[in-house]
N, C-alpha and C positions, 0 to 999 in steps of 0.2 A: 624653766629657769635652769641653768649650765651651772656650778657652782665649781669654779676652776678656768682653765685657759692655756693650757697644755696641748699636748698630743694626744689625749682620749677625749675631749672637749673636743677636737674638731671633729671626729669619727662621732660624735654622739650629735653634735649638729648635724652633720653630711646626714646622720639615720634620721633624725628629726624631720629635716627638710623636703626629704622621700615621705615624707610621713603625713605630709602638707601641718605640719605642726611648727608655727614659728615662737622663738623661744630671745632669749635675753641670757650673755654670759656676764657672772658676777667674777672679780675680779681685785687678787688683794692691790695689784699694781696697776689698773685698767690702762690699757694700750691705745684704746682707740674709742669713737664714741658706740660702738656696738657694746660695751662694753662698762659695767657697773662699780662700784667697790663696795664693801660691806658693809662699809658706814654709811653710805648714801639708800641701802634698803631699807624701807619703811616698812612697820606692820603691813599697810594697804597695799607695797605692792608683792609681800609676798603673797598676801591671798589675794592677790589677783593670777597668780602662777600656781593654778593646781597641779604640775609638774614638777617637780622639783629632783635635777638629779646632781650626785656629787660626783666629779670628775678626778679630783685634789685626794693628794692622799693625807688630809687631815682624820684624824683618828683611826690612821691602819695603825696596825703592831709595830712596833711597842709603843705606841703613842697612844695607849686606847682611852685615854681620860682627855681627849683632847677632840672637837668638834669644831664644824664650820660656828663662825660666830652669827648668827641668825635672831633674829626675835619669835622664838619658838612659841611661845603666846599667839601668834598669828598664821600655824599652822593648825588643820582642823581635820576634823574625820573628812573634807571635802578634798584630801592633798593625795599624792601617791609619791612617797619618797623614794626614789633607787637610787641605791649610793654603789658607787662597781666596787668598793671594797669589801673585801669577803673572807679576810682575818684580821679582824674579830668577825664570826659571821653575822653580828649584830652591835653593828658600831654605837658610839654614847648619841650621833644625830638620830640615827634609828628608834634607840630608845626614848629618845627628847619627842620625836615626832609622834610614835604609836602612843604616849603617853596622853595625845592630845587627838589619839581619836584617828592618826593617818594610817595607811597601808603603805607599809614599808616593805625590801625588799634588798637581797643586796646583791653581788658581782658572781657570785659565785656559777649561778647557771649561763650567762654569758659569757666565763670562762671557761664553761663546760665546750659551749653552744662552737668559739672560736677553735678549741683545739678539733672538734669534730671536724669544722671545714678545714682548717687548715690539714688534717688527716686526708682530706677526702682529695684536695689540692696534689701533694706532694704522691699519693698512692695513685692517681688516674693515667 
């Protein structure tokens, strides 16, 4: 599940879809029908999405009391959260999800990972 609908939302689908991993984008103003709102997720289908990444920059800096709105109850040690924000480097969803058991992770080593290629790009 995509949590966002931007421009790193579709970079993290394009990886997805390479990945043979089909996914579901949530959405505060959904666009289209590929497309969810937060009020329409249920418990059931977030644990049906043991993926779950945040695209949205809900709770970067200085907003860090602030998180996707989620029914965190229905996230389980079964989930693997990645949120690509990586100041804070442990956003309040992060800690909402690990508290219930998921592996969490955040943006910071694909920021890493991006400036190496883009190095490797512009030096060749």
């Amino acid at each position: 599940m995509i949590l966002g609908s931007g421009g790193a939302s579709k970079a993290v689908a394009h990886g997805l879809l390479k990945a043979g991993i089909l996914y579901r984008y949530v959405s505060r103003n959904p666009q289209t029908t590929a497309q969810v709102s937060y009020d329409a997720l249920t418990p059931e289908i977030i644990s049906e999405y043991k993926l779950i990444i945040n695209t949205s920059p809900v709770g970067m800096y200085p907003h860090v009391e602030e998180c996707p709105p989620l029914s965190y109850d229905a996230i389980s040690k079964k989930h693997l959260i990645f949120d690509l924000i990586y100041n804070p480097d442990r956003t309040l969803l992060m800690k909402k999800a690990a508290e219930n058991g998921a592996v969490v992770k955040n943006g910071l080593e694909m920021l890493h990972l991006q400036a190496e290629k883009a190095w490797t790009i512009w030096n060749e």
